[in-house]
N, C-alpha and C positions, 0 to 999 in steps of 0.2 A: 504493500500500500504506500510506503514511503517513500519508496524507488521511482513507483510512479507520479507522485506531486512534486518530487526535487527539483525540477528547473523552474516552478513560479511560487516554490517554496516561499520565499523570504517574502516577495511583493504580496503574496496572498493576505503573509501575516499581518503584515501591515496593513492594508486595505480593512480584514477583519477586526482587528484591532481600533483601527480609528487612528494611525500611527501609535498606539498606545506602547507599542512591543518596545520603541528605539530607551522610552522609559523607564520599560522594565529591564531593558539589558544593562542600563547606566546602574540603576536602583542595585541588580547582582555582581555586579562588576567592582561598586563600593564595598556590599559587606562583603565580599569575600578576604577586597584587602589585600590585593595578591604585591608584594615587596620584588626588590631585583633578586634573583636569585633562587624563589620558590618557587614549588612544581606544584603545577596546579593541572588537574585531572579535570577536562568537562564532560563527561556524559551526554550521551545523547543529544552531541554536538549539530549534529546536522550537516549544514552547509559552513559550520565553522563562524558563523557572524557572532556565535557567542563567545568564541575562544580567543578572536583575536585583539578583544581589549585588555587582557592578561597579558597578552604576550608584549602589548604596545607600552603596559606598566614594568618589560622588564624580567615577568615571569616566565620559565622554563611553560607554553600551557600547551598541554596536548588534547587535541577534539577524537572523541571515541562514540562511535555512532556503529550500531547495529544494521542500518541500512548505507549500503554499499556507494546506491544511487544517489544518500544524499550527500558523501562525501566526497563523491567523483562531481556533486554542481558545485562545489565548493573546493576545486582544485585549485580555482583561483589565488586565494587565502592562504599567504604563505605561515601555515603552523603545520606541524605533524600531525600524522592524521592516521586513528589505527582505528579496522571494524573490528568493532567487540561487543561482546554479549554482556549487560548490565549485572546480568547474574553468576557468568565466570570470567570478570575483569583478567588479560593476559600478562599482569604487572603483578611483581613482588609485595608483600608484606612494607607497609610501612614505605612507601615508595613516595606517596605527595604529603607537601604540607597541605594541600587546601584539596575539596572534591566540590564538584559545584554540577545541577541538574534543573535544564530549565524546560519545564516543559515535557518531560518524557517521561517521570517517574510515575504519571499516570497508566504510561503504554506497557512497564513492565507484565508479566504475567506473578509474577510475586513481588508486591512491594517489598514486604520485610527482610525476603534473604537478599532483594539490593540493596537496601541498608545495611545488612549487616558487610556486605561485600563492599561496599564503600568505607564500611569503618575499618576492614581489613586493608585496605590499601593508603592508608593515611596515619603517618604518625602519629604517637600519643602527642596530645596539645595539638595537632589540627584541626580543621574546619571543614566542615559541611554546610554549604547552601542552596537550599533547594527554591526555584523561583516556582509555581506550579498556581493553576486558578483553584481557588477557593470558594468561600461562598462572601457575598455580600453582605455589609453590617447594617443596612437598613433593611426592612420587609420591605419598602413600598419599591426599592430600587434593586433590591434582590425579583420581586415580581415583573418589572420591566425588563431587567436581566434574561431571566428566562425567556421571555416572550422575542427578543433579539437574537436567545439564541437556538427557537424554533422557525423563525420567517425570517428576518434581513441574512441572518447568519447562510446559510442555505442558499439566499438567492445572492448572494457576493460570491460564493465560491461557482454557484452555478457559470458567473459570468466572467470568472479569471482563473480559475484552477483546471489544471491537467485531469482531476479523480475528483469530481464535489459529493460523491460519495464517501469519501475521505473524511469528510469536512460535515458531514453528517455524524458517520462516528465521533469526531471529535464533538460535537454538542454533547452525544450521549454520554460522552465519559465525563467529562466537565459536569455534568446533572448529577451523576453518579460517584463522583468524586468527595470523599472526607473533606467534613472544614477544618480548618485552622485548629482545633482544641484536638480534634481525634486526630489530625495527621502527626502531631507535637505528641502526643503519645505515645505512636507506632514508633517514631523516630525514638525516645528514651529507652523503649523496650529493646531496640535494635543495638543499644549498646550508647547510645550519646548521651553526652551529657549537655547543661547547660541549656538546654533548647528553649529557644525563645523564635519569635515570628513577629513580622507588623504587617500593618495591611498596604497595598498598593490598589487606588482607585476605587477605594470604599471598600475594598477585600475582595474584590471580582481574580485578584491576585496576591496571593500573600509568598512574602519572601520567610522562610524557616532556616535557623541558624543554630549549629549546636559547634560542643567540640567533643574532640574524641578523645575519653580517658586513658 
């Protein structure tokens, strides 16, 4: 499915978005906090537009995407770029200071053994931030929410995406997706600590930050 939305990948998001996404990359890009010198693991990179504001900071940052197709649209983006499976990271014990996932940890088929596979690849004292949608902090705009993203949502990808089938999943998962309190949770049980989250756009996005004991 991802192989095939990769080349209007990025512009899709955006359009979907409301530009809202360029936001959210700045918003994970701060807390991660990446210094010269630290390696920083992204997940479920994609086309790399998330990994290469790390690397602009300095940071060692490798993009690691389980879909092929979206890291051959995103040959452009000079970082490293490895296919890998969320759930058997191909990297040693204790390998990055930071792990950062925007946007994918929905698509895993087990959230929690990728947590725990993220905290195996990250030093004690690193970082974990997961940028992912959430739920809305008001009711009356969590309601308008949803209704965006069963009609505009739908008819945007109908009219700029490669798969708007694709783009239909992604509502349902988004719908289906833990708020902010249960996902801070999942993450403590998986081994982190410190976990804390805010909201981004009224919570339609929340950034989750722990560290690793």
């Amino acid at each position: 499915m991802f192989d095939e939305v990769a080349t209007r990948y990025d512009l899709t998001n955006t359009l979907m978005s409301l530009g809202q996404d360029r936001g959210w990359r700045r918003a994970t890009t701060a807390a991660v906090a990446a210094g010269s010198g630290d390696k920083v693991l992204d997940v479920a990179a994609g086309t790399a537009v998330s990994t290469v504001p790390f690397s602009a900071c300095g940071a060692f940052a490798v993009a690691s995407d389980f879909s092929v197709g979206m890291l051959t649209a995103g040959a452009g983006r000079d970082v490293p770029k490895v296919a890998a499976d969320a759930l058997a990271l191909p990297f040693a014990d204790a390998s990055f200071d930071a792990v950062t996932i925007s946007f994918g940890l929905r698509n895993v088929t087990d959230v929690d053994a990728a947590l725990a596979e993220f905290a195996r690849v990250t030093r004690p004292g690193g970082r974990l931030v997961i940028c992912e949608f959430s739920r809305p902090v008001w009711e009356w705009f969590d309601r308008a929410y949803s209704e965006y993203l069963l009609r505009p949502l739908p008819w945007i990808a109908d009219q700029v995406s490669s798969n708007p089938d694709a783009y239909r999943y992604l509502a349902e998962s988004i719908r289906a997706w833990p708020g902010q309190r249960a996902l801070a949770d999942r993450i403590g049980a998986a081994g982190w600590t410190q976990v804390a989250w805010r909201n981004l756009t009224f919570g339609i996005v929340a950034l989750h930050r722990a560290t690793r004991s």
